[in-house]
C-alpha positions as CSV (number, residue, x, y, z in Angstrom):
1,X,54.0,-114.8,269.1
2,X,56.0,-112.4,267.0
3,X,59.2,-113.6,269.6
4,X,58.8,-117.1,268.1
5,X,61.3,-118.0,265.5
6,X,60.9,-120.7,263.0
7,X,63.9,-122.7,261.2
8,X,64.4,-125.8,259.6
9,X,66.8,-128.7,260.4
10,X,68.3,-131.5,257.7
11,X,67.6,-134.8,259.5
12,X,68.0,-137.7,257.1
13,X,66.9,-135.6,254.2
14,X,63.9,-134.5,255.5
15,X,63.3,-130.7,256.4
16,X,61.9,-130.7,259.9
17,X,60.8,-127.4,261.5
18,X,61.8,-126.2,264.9
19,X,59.8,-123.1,266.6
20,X,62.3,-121.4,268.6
21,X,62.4,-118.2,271.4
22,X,64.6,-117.0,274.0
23,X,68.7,-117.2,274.2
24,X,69.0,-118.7,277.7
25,X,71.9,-121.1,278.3
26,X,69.6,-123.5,279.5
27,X,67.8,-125.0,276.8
28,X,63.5,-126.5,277.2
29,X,62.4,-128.7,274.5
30,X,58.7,-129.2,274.4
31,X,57.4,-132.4,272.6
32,X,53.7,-132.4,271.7
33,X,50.7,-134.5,271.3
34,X,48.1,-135.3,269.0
35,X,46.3,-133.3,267.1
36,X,49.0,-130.9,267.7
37,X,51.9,-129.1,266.6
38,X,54.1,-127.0,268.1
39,X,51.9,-124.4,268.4
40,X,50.0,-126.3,271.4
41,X,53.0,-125.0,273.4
42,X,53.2,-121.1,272.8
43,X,52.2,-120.0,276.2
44,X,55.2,-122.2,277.5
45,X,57.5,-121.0,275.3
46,X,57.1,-117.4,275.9
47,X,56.9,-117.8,279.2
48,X,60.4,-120.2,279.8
49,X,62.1,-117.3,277.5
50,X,60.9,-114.8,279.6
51,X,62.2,-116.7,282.6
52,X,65.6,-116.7,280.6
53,X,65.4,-120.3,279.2
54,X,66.0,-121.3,275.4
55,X,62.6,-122.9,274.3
56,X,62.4,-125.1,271.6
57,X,59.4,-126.7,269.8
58,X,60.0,-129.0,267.0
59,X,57.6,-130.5,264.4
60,X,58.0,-134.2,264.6
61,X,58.3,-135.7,261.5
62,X,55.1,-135.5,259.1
63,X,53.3,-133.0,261.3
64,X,53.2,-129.3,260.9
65,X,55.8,-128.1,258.5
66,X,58.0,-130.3,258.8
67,X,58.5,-133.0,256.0
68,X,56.9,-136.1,255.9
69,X,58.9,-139.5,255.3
70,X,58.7,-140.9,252.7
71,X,56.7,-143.9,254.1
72,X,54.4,-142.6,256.4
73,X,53.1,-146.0,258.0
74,X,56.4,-147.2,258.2
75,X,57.5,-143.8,261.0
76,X,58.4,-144.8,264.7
77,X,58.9,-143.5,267.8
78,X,62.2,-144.3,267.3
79,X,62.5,-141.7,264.6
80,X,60.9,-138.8,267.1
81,X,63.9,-139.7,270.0
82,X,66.5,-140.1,266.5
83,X,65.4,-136.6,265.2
84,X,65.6,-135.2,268.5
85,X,68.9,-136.4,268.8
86,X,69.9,-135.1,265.3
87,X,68.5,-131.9,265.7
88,X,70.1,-131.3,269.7
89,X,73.2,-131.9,267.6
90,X,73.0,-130.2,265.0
91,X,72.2,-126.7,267.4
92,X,75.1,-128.0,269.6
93,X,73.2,-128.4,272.6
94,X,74.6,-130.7,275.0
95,X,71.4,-131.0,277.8
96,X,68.0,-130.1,277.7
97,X,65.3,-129.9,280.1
98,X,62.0,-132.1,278.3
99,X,58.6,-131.1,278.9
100,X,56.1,-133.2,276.9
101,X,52.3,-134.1,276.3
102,X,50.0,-136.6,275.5
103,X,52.3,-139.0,273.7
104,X,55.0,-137.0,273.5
105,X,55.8,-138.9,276.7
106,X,56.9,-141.5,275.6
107,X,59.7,-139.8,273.4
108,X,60.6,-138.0,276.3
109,X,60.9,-140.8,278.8
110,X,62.6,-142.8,276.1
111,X,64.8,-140.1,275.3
112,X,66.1,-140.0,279.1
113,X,66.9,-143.8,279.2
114,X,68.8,-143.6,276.0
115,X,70.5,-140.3,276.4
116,X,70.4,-139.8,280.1
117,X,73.2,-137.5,280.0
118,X,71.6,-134.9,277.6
119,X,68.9,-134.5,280.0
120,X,68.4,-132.3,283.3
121,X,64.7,-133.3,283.7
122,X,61.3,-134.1,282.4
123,X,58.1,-132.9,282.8
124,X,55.0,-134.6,281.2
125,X,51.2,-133.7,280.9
126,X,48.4,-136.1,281.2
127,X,50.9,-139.1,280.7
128,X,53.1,-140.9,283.1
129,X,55.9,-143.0,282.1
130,X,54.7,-146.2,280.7
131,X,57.3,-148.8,280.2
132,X,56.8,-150.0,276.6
133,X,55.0,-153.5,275.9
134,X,52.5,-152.8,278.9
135,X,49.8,-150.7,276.9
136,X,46.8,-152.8,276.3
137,X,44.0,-150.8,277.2
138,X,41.8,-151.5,274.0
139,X,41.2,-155.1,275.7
140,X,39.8,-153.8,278.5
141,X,37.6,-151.4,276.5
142,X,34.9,-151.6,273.9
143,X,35.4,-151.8,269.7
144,X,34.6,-148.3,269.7
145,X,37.4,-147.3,271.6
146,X,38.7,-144.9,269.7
147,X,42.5,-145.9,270.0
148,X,41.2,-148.9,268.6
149,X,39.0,-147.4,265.9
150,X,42.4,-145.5,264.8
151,X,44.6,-148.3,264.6
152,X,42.5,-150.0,262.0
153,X,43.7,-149.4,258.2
154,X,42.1,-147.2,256.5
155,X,38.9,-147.1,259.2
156,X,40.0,-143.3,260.1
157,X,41.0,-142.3,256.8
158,X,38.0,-142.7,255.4
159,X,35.9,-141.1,259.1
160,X,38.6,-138.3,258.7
161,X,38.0,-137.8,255.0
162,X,34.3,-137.1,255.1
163,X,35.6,-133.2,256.9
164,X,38.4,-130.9,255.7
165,X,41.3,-130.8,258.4
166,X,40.1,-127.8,260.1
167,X,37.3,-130.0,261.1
168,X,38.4,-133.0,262.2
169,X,40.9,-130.8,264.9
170,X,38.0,-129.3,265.8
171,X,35.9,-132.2,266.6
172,X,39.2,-134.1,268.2
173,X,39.8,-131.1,270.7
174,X,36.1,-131.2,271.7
175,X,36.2,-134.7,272.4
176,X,39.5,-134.7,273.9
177,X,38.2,-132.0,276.0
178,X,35.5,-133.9,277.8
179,X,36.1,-136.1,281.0
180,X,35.0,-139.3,279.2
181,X,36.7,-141.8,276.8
182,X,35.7,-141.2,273.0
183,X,34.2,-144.8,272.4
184,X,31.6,-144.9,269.3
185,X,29.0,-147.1,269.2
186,X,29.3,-150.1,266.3
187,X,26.9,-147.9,263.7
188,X,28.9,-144.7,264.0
189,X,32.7,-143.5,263.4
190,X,34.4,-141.3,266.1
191,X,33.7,-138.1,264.1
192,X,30.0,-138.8,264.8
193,X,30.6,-138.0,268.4
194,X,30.6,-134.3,268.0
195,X,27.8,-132.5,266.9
196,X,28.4,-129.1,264.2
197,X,27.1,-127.3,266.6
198,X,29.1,-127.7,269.7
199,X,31.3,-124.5,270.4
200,X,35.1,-124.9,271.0
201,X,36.3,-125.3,274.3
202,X,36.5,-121.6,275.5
203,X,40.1,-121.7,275.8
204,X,40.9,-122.6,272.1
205,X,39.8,-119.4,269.6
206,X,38.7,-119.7,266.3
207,X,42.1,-118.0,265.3
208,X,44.1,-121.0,267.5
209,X,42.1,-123.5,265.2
210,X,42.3,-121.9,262.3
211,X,46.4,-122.4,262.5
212,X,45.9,-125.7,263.7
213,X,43.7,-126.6,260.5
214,X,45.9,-125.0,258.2
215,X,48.6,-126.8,259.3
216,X,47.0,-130.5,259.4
217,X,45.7,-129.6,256.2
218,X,49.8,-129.3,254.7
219,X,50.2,-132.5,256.6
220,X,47.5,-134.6,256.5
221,X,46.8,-137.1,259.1
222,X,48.9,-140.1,257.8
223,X,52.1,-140.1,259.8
224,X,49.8,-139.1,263.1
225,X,48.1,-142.1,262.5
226,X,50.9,-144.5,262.5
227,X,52.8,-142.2,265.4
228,X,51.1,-143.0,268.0
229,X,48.4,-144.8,267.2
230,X,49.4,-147.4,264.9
231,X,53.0,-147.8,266.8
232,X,52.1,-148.3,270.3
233,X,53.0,-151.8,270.3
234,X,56.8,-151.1,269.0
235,X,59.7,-152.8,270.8
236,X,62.6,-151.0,271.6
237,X,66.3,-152.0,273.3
238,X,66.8,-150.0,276.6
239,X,69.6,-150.2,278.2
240,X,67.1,-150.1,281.7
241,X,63.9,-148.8,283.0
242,X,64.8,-146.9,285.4
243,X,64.2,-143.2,284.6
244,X,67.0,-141.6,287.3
245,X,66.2,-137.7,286.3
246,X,64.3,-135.1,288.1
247,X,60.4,-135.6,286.6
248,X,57.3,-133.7,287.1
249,X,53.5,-135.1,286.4
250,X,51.1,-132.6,286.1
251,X,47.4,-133.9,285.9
252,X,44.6,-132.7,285.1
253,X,41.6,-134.3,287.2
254,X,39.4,-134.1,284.1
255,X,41.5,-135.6,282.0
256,X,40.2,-138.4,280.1
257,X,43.2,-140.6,279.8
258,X,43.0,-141.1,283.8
259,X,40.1,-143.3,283.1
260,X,42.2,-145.6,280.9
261,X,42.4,-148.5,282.6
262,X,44.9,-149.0,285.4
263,X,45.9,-145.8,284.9
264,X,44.8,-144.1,288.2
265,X,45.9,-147.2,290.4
266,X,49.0,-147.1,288.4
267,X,49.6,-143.6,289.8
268,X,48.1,-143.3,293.7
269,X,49.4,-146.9,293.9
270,X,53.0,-145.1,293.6
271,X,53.9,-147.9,291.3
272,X,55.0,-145.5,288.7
273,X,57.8,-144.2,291.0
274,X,59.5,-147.9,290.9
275,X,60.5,-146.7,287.3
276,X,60.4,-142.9,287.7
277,X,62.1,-142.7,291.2
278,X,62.5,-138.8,291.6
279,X,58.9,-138.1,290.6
280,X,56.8,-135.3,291.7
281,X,53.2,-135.6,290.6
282,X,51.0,-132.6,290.7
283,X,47.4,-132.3,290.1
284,X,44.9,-129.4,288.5
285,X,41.3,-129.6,289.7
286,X,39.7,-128.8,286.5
287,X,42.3,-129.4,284.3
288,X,41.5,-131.1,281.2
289,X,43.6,-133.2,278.0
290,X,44.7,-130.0,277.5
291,X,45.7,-128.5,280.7
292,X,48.6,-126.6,279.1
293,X,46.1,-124.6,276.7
294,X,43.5,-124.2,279.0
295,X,45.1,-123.0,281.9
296,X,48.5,-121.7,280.6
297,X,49.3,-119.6,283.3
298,X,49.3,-121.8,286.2
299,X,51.4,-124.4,283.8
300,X,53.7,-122.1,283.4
301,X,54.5,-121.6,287.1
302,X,54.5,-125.6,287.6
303,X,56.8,-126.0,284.7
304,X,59.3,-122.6,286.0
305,X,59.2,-124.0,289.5
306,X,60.6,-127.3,288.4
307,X,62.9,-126.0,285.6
308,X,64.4,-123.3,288.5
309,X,64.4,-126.1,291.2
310,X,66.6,-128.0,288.9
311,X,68.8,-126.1,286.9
């Protein structure tokens, strides 16, 4: 980790921080999920360096250490592909290579229709492209969907704010680890789902969550409430829906989110390839949500294969 640099970029008079190894002239932005930061990707980073690749992390806005806006309910997923953009420019970088997870891929994917010339490819885990306006998955499942829990004011505020930060990562990872949706029954919150006494996933140390705590407890949880949760239904303009780039999918087969519904059929139906064309999907056996923490070694050489296959 002590190859990882860490700088801050002016983006509409926010500070937002960008994690940073490696002096390759082909740069790799990694986009993370929820409940994580850029530090979710430091196996990848050190590896792509390695490889000779420029990695770059950034915070989004309101996570990590970067700044929060100054309305956090009123943050987009407009403002993540904006801030990317911003901060590309600002580096001078003309084309990057995206690897994303969780809901970073929707940034990314978004990203590559608006600015398809400042991208050589993009590789997401756990998430397939998803055109926007199509995600209705609560009505399919019950109240105590957790998606649905979270996108009702103040209802995870007040679950969250019962724990410090530290422990409300911790019980998200858990839950996010297992093969099965987090729904809650109507007399309990999501937090309720994990017991104090269930260990970590073994992958995740008490030294990973410790950093991960730390830095939700700078943030706080409001912006990653409102991005992604509380903005899944926002409209965009696209210029088309056709994703025309190199992508990679990489799966894991215990992955919760492939029991979303429609999500599997979406995928072995091949339907996601009439909007993602040059698609390669890929799947890991016992991979998990959090296949790139869990078995980082084996990402790795999925995510240099592509990046070399493509460069």
């Amino acid at each position: 980790m002590d190859k990882i640099e860490h700088k801050y970029i002016k983006v509409q008079g926010l500070n937002l921080h960008v994690a940073e190894t490696g002096t390759g002239p082909n740069v790799v932005v990694f986009l993370h999920g929820f409940p994580e930061i850029w530090y979710s990707w430091r196996h990848q980073m050190v590896a792509v360096a390695a490889a000779g690749f420029r990695a770059i992390a950034p915070d989004y806005r309101g996570y990590g250490l970067s700044d929060p806006p100054a309305e956090p309910e009123k943050a987009s997923f407009k403002d993540i592909t904006n801030d990317l953009l911003a901060t590309l420019d600002h580096l001078g970088i003309n084309k990057v290579f995206l690897v994303a997870k969780d809901f970073g891929a929707r940034p990314a994917y978004l990203f590559a229709l608006l600015h398809p010339e400042r991208v050589s490819g993009v590789i997401t885990l756990g998430v397939p492209f998803i055109p926007p306006g199509t995600a209705e998955f609560h009505k399919s499942l019950p109240e105590g969907f957790y998606i649905s829990r979270w996108q009702e004011p103040g209802r995870a505020e007040a679950d969250f704010g019962r724990h410090d930060a530290k422990t409300v990562v911790r019980n998200i990872y858990i839950l996010f680890s297992r093969s099965e949706i987090p729904i809650a029954p109507e007399n309990k919150e999501i937090m309720d789902l994990v017991d104090a006494s269930t260990p970590l996933p073994p992958w995740l140390t008490a030294e990973d969550l410790a950093t991960y705590g730390a830095l939700y407890e700078k943030s706080g949880f409001r912006t990653a409430l409102q991005v992604p949760y509380r903005s899944i239904h926002e409209k965009f303009s696209l210029p088309e829906l056709t994703v025309k780039v190199p992508a990679l999918l990489i799966l894991g087969e215990k992955d919760y989110f492939l029991k979303f519904p429609g999500i599997e059929d979406y995928i072995r139906s091949g339907k996601v390839k009439d909007f993602v064309p040059n698609l390669e999907i890929i799947r890991l056996s016992e991979g998990s949500h959090f296949v790139q923490e869990q078995s980082p070694e084996e990402v790795n050489q999925l995510v240099l294969t592509f990046l070399n296959k493509h460069v």
